[in-house]
N, C-alpha and C positions, 0 to 999 in steps of 0.2 A: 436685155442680154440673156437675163432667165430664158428668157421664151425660144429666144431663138435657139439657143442649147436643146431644149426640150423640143423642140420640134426638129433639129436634125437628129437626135437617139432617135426619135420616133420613125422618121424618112428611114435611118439604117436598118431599123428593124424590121419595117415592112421587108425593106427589098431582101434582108435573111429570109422570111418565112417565104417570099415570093420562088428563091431560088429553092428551099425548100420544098417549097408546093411542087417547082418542077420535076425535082428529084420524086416525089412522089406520084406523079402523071407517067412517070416513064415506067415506075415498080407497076403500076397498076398492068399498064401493057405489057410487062413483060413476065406478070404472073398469070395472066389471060391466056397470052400467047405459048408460055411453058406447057400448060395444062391442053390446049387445042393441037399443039406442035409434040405433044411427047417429049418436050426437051429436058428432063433431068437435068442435067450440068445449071442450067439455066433457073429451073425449080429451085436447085440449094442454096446458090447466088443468091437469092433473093433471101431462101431464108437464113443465111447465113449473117447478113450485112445486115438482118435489121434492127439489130439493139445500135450498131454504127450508127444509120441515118437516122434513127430517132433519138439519138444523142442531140440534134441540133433542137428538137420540140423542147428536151430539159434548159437548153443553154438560151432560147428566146425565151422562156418562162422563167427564166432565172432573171434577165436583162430586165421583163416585162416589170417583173414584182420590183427591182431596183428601183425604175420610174418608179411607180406609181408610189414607193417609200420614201424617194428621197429628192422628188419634184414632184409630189403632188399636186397631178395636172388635175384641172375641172372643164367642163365641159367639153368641146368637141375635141379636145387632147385627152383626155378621158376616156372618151369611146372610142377613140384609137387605139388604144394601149389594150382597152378592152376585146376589142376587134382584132387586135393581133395575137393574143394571149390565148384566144376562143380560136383561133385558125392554126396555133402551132400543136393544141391537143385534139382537135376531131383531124388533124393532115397526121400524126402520130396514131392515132386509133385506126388509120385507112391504110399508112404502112404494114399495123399489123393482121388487116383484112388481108391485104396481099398475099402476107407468105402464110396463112392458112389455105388459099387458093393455091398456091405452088404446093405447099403438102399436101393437098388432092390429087395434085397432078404427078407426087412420088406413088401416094397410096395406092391409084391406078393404076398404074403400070408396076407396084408389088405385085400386086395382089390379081395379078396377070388378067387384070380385066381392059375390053378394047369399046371404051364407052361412045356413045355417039355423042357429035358435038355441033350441032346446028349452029349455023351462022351467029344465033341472035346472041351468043356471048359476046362475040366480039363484036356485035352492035352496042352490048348496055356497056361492055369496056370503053367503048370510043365516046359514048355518051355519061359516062362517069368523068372521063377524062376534060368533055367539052363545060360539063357542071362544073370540074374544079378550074379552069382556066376563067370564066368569065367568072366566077367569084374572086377568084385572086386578081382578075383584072379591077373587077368593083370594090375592091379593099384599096389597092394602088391608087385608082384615079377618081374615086368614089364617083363610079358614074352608077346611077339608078337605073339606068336602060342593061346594063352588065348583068345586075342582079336580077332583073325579070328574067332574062334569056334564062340565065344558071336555074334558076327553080323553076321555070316550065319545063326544064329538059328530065327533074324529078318522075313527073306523067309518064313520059320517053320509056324511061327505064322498065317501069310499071309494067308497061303495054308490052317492051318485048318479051318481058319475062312472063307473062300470061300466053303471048303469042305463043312462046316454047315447047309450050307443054299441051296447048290446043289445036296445033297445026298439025301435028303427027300422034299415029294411033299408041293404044299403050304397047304393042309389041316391038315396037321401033325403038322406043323408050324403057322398057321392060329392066333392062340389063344398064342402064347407063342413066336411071332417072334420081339417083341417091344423088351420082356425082355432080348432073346438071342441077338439080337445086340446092345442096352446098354454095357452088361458085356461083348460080345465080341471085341467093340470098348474101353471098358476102358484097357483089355489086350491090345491091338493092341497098344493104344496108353501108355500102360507103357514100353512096349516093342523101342516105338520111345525116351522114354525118357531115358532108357537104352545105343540107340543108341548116343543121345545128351551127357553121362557121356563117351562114348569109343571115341569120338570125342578128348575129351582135353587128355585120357590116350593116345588117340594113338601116341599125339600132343607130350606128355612127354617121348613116349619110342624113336619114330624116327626123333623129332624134328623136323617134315611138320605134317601140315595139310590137314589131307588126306580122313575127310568124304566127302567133298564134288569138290571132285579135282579128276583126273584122277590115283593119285595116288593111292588111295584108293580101288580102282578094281586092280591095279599092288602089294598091298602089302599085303593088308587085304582080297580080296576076292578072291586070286588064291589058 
């Protein structure tokens, strides 16, 4: 009877941090898009709301620490709880990526500058967004095939943001190269924080730890 308790809190909470996650895939795009679009209104919004939605990261970490105090779970209930815990504060750190990206895209247009904005942002946007869905889908259904896809798309990111800055001379980028690498360092690094949440999932499908281990090339990036 224990268990089964303990294993629906567990099922509820994923699907918080799941709804969660999504609320956080749409901030991603729609501080990308503020900032490429000019959209002010849009910019505030974002950063307006974000102590709101990151109210939900304190309230699954509140729930998380409950379990793990007062039905201490062990083993693969365990790294669930752990897995959940680890994805409601790097989805709460990405919130706050965002509306740093939306005050670039106020600061810009203060500061009456008309920066250029090469496609590749909103490639590493949609490829941020595609890292955080198949990880939140490898937490929910703990499929291992989920979690490769999410951290090879890490490279992804990589590549465009190199691309950005090598495809066009520096007079193209002269005037607009502060802004472009801002927003594309806060991608980059929501993307690392993405990797930091597949760390404890991958921890709960195979029971090693394997971002930073030799296993992690043997299981996740073959």
């Amino acid at each position: 009877m224990i268990g089964v308790i303990l294993e629906n809190k567990l099922s509820a909470l994923s699907q918080e941090v799941l709804g969660y996650s999504e609320q956080t895939a749409d901030r991603i795009n729609d501080s990308v898009n503020s900032f490429l679009d000019g959209d002010l209104g849009k910019a505030r919004n974002i950063i307006e709301l974000t102590a709101t939605v990151n109210e939900k990261s304190h309230k699954i970490e509140h729930e998380c620490l409950k379990i793990l105090g007062l039905h201490q779970p062990v083993a693969k209930d365990l790294r669930m709880g752990a897995a959940v815990l680890r994805t409601s504060i790097e989805l709460e750190r990405i919130n706050i990526l965002a509306a740093y990206i939306a005050r670039y895209a106020i600061d810009a247009n203060q500061n009456s500058r008309n920066p250029y904005k090469p496609p590749h942002l909103n490639f590493m946007s949609q490829s941020v967004q595609g890292m955080l869905k198949d990880a939140m889908g490898a937490l929910i259904s703990q499929d291992i095939q989920l979690l490769k896809r999410s951290t090879k798309n890490y490279v992804t990111i990589q590549d465009f943001y190199n691309q950005m800055f090598a495809q066009y001379d520096d007079d193209s980028l002269a005037s607009s190269s502060t802004y472009l690498m801002l927003v594309g360092r806060n991608l980059l690094s929501m993307g690392h924080h993405v990797m930091g949440m597949a760390d404890r999932i991958a921890y709960m499908i195979v029971g090693k730890r394997v971002m930073h281990h030799k296993v992690f090339y043997n299981v996740l990036m073959r």
